[in-house]
Residue frames as a rotation matrix with the C-alpha (Angstrom) as fourth column:
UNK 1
-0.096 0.759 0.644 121.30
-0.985 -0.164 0.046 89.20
0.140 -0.630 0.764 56.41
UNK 2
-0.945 -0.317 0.074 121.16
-0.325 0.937 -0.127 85.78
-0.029 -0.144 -0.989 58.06
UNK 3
-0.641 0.704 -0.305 118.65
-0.141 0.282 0.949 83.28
0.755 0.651 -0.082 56.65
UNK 4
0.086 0.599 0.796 115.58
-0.911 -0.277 0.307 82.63
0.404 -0.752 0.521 59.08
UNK 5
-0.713 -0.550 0.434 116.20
-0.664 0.729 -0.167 79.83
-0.224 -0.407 -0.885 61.45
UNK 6
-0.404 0.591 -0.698 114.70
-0.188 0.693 0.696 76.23
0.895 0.412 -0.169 60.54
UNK 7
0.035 0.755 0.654 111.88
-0.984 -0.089 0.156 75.37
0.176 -0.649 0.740 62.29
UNK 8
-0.768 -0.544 0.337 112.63
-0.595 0.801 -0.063 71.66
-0.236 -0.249 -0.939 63.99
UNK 9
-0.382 0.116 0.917 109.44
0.128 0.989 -0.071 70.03
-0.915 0.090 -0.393 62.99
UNK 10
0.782 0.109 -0.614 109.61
-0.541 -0.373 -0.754 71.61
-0.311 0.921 -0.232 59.40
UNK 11
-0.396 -0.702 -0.592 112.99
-0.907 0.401 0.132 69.76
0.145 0.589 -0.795 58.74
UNK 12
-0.574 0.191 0.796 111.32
-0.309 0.850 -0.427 66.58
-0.758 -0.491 -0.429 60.60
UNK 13
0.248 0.863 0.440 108.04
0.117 0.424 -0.898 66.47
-0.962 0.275 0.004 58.57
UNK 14
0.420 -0.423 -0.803 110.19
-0.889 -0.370 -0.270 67.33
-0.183 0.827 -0.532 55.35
UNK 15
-0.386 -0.815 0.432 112.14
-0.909 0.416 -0.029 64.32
-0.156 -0.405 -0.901 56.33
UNK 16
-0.460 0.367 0.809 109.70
0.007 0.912 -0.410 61.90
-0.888 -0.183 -0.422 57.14
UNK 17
0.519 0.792 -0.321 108.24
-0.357 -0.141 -0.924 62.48
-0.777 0.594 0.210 53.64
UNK 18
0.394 -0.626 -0.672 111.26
-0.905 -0.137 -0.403 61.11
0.161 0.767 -0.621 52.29
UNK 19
-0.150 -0.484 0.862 112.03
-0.828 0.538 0.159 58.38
-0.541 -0.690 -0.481 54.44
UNK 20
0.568 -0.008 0.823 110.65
0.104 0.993 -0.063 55.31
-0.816 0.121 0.565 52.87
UNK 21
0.746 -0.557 -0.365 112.69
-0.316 0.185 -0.930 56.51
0.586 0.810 -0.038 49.73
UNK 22
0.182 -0.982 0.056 115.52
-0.905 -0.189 -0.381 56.44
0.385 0.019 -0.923 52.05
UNK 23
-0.311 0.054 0.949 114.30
-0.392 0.902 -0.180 52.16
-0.866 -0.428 -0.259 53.28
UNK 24
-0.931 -0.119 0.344 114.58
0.220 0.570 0.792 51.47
-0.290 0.813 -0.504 49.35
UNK 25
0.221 0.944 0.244 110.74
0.659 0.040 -0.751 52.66
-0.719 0.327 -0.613 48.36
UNK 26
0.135 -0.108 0.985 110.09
0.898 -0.407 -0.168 55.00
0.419 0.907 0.042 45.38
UNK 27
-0.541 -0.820 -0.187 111.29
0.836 -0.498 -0.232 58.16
0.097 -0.282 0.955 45.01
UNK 28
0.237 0.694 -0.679 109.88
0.500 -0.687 -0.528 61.36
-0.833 -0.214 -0.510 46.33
UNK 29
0.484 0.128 0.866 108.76
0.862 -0.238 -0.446 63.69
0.149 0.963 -0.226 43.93
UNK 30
-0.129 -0.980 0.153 111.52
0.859 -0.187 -0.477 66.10
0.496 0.069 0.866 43.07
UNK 31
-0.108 0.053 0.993 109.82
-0.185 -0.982 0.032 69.40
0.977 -0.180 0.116 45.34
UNK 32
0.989 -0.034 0.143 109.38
-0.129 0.265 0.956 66.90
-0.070 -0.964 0.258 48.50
UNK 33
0.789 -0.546 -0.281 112.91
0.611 0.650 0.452 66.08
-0.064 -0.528 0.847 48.05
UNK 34
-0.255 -0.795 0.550 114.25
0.435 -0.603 -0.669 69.70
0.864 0.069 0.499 47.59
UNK 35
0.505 0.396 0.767 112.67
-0.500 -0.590 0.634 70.49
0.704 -0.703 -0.100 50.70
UNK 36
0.954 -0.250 -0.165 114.18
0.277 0.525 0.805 67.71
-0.114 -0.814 0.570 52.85
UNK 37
0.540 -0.791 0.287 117.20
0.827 0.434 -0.357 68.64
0.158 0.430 0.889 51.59
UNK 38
-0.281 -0.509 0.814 117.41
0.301 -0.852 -0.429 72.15
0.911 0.125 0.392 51.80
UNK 39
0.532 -0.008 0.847 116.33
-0.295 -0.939 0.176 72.32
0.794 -0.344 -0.502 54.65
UNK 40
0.951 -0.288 0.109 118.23
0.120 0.671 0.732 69.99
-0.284 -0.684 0.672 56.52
UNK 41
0.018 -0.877 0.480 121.22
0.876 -0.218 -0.430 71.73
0.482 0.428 0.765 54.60
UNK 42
0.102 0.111 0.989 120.13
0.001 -0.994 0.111 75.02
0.995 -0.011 -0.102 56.05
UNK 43
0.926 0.361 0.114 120.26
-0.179 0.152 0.972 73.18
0.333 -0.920 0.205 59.32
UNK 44
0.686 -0.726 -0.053 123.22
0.649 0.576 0.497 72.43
-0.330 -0.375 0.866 58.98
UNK 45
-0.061 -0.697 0.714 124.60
0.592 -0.602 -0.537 75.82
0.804 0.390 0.449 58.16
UNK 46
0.596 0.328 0.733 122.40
-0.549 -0.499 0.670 77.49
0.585 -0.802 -0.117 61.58
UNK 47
0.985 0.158 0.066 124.08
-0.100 0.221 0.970 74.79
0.138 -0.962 0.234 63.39
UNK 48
0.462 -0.862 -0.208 127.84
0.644 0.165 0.747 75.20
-0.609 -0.479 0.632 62.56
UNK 49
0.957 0.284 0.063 127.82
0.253 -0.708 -0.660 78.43
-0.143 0.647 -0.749 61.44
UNK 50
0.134 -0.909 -0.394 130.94
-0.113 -0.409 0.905 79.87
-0.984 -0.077 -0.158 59.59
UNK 51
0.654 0.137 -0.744 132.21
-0.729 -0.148 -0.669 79.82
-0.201 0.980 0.003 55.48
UNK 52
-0.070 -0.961 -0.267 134.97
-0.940 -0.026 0.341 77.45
-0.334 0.275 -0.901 55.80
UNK 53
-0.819 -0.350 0.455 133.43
-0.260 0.933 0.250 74.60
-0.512 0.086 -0.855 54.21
UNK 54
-0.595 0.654 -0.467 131.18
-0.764 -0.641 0.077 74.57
-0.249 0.403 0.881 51.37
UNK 55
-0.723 0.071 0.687 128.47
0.072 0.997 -0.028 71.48
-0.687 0.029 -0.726 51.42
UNK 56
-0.715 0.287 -0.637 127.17
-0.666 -0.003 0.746 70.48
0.212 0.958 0.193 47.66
UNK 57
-0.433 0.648 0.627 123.95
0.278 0.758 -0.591 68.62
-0.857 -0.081 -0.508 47.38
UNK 58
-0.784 -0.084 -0.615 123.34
-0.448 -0.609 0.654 69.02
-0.430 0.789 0.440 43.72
UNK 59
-0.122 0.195 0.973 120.79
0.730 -0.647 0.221 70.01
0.673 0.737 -0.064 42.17
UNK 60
0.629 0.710 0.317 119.17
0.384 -0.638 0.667 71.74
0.676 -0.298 -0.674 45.01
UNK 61
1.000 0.003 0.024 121.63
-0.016 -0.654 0.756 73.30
0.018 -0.756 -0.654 47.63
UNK 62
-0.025 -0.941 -0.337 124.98
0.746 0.207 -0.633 74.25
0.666 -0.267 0.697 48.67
UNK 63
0.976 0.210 0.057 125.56
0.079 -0.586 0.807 75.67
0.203 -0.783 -0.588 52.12
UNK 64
-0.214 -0.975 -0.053 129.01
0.106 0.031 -0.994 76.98
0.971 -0.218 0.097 53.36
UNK 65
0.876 0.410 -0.256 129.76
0.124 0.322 0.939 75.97
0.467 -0.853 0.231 57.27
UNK 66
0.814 -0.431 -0.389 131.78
0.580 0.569 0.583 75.63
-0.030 -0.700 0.714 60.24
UNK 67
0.886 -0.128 -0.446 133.91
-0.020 -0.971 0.238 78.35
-0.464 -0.201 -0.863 61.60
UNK 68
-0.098 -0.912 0.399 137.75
0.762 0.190 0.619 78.88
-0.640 0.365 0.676 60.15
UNK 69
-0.643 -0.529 -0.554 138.99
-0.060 -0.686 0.725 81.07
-0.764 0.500 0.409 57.45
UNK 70
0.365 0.885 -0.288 136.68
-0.166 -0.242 -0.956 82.66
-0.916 0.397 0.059 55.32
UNK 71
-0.588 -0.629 0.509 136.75
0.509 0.201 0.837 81.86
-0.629 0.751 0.201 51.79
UNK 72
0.311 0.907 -0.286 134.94
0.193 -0.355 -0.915 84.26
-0.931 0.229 -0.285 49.04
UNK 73
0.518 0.253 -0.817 136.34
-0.792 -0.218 -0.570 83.71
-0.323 0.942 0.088 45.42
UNK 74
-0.432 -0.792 -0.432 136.88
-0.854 0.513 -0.088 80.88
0.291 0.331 -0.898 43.37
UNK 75
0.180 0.678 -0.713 136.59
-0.167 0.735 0.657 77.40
0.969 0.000 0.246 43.90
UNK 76
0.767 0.098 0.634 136.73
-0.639 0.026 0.769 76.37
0.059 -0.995 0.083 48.06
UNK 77
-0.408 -0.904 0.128 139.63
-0.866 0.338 -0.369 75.02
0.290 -0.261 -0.921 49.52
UNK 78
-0.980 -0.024 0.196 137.64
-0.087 0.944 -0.319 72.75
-0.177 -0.330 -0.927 51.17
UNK 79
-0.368 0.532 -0.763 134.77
-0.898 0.010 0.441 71.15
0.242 0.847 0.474 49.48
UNK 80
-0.710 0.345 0.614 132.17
0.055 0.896 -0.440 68.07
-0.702 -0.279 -0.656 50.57
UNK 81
-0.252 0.647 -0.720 129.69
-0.957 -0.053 0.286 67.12
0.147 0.761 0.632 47.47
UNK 82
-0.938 0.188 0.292 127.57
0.195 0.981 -0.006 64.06
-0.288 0.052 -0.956 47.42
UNK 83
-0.642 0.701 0.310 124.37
0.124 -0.305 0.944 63.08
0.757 0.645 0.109 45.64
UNK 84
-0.324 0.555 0.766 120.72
-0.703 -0.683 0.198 63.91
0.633 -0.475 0.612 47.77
UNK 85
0.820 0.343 -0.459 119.99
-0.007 0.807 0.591 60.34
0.573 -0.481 0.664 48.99
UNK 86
-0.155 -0.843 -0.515 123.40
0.924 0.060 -0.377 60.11
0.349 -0.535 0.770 50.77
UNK 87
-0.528 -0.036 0.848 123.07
-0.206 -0.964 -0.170 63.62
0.824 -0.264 0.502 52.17
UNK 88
0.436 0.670 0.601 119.31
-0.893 0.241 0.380 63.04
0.110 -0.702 0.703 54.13
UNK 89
0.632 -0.044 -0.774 121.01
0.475 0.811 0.342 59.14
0.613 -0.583 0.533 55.16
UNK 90
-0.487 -0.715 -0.501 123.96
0.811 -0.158 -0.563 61.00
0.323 -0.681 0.657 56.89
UNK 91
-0.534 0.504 0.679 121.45
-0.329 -0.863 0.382 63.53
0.779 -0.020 0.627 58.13
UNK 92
0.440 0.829 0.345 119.40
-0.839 0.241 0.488 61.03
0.321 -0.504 0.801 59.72
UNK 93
0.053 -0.991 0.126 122.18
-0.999 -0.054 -0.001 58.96
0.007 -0.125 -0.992 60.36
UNK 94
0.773 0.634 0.018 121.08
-0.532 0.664 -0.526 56.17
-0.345 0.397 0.850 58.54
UNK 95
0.715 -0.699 0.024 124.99
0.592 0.587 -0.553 56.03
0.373 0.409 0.833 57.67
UNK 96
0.630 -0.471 -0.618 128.11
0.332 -0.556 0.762 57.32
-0.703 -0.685 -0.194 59.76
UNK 97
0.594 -0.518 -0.615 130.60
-0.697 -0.714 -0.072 60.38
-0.402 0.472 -0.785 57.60
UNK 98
-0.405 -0.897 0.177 133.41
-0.634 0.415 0.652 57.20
-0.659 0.152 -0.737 57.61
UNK 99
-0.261 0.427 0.866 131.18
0.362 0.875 -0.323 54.73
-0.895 0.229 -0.382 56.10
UNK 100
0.853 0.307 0.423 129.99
0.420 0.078 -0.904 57.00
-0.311 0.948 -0.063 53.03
UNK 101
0.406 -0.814 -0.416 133.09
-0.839 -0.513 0.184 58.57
-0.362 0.274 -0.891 52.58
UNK 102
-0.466 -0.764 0.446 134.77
-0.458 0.640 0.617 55.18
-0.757 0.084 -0.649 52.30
UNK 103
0.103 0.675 0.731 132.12
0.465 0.617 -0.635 54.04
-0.879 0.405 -0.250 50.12
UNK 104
-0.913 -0.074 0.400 133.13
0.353 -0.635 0.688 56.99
0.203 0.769 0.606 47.48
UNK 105
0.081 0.974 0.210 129.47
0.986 -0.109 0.125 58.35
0.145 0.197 -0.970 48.11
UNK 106
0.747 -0.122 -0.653 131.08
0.105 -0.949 0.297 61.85
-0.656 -0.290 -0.696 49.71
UNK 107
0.217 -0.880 0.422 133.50
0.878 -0.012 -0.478 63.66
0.426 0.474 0.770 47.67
UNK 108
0.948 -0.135 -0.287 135.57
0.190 -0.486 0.853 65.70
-0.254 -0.864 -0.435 50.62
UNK 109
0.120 -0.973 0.198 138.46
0.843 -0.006 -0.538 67.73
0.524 0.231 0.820 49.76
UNK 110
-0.193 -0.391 0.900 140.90
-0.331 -0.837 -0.435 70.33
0.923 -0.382 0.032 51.47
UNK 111
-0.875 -0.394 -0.282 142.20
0.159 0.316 -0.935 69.74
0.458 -0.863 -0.214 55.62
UNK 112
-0.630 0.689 0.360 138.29
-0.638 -0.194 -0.745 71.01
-0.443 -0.699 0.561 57.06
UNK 113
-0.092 0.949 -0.302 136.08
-0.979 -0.030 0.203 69.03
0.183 0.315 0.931 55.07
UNK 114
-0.888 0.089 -0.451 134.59
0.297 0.860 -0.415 66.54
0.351 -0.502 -0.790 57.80
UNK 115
-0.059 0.831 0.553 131.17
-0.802 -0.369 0.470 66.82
0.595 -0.416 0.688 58.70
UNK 116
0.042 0.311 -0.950 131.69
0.270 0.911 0.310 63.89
0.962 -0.270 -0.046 60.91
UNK 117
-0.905 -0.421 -0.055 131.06
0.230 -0.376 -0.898 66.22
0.357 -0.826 0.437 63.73
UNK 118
-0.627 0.728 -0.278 127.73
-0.725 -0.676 -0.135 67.88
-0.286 0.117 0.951 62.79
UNK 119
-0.063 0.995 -0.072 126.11
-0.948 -0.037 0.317 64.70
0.313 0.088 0.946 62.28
UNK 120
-0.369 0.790 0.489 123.28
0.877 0.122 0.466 63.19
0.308 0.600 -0.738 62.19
UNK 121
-0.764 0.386 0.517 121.47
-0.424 -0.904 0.048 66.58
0.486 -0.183 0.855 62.36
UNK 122
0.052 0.921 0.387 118.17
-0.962 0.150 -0.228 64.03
-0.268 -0.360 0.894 63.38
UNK 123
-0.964 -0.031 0.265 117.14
-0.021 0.999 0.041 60.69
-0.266 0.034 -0.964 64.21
UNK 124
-0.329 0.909 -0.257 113.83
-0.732 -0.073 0.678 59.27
0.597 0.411 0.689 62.92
C-alpha cells in the first residue's frame, strides 16, 4: 500500500525548523530533525518513484527510489548514504550532488546511484 503523499507545506515548515542548524546554529532537537528528514526523504521517494536506489539517512530513514530494476534481497546494488545535515543541505540545495559527493559527504555506490537529478526537492 503506497505511503500517503507529503503534504508541501509539512516538508517546508519541517524544514524551516531546521534551517538555522543548517547556517551553522545549534542543533535541532533530535524529533524536529527526524521529521525534516523523513519527510523530505518520503518526498523524495513520491517524487521518483521506483526501488532501484536505496537512500540512507541514518538514524532516521531509508527510502528506495527512481524507476529501474527492482531489487528485494540483500544488500542494494546501488546504494547513496550520507549523514542528516548533508541530506536536508542537498534537499534545499544549500549544496549541489557533485559538490558533496566530492567532498566524501555522500557515499554512492552501484551505476544508478545519482540523485543529482531529483534535487533540491525545495528552496528556502
Amino acid at each position: 500500500m503506497p505511503r500517503k503523499s507529503v503534504d508541501p507545506h509539512e516538508l517546508r515548515n519541517a524544514v524551516v525548523a531546521v534551517a538555522s542548524w543548517l547556517d551553522g546554529g545549534d542543533k535541532p532537537e533530535r524529533v524536529v530533525l527526524a521529521a525534516a528528514v523523513r519527510l523530505s526523504l518520503r518526498t523524495l521517494e513520491q517524487d521518483a518513484p521506483g526501488h532501484t536506489v536505496e537512500v540512507r539517512v541514518p538514524p532516521f530513514a531509508a527510502v528506495q527510489c527512481i524507476e529501474g530494476p527492482r531489487h528485494t534481497r540483500g544488500t542494494p546494488p546501488n546504494v547513496v548514504e550520507m549523514e542528516p545535515r548533508t541530506w536536508l543541505e542537498l534537499a534545499v540545495g544549500r549544496v549541489t550532488w557533485d559538490e558533496a559527493v566530492e567532498a566524501g559527504r555522500v557515499s554512492a555506490s552501484g551505476s544508478r546511484a545519482d540523485l543529482s537529478g531529483q534535487l533540491p526537492l525545495l528552496r528556502l
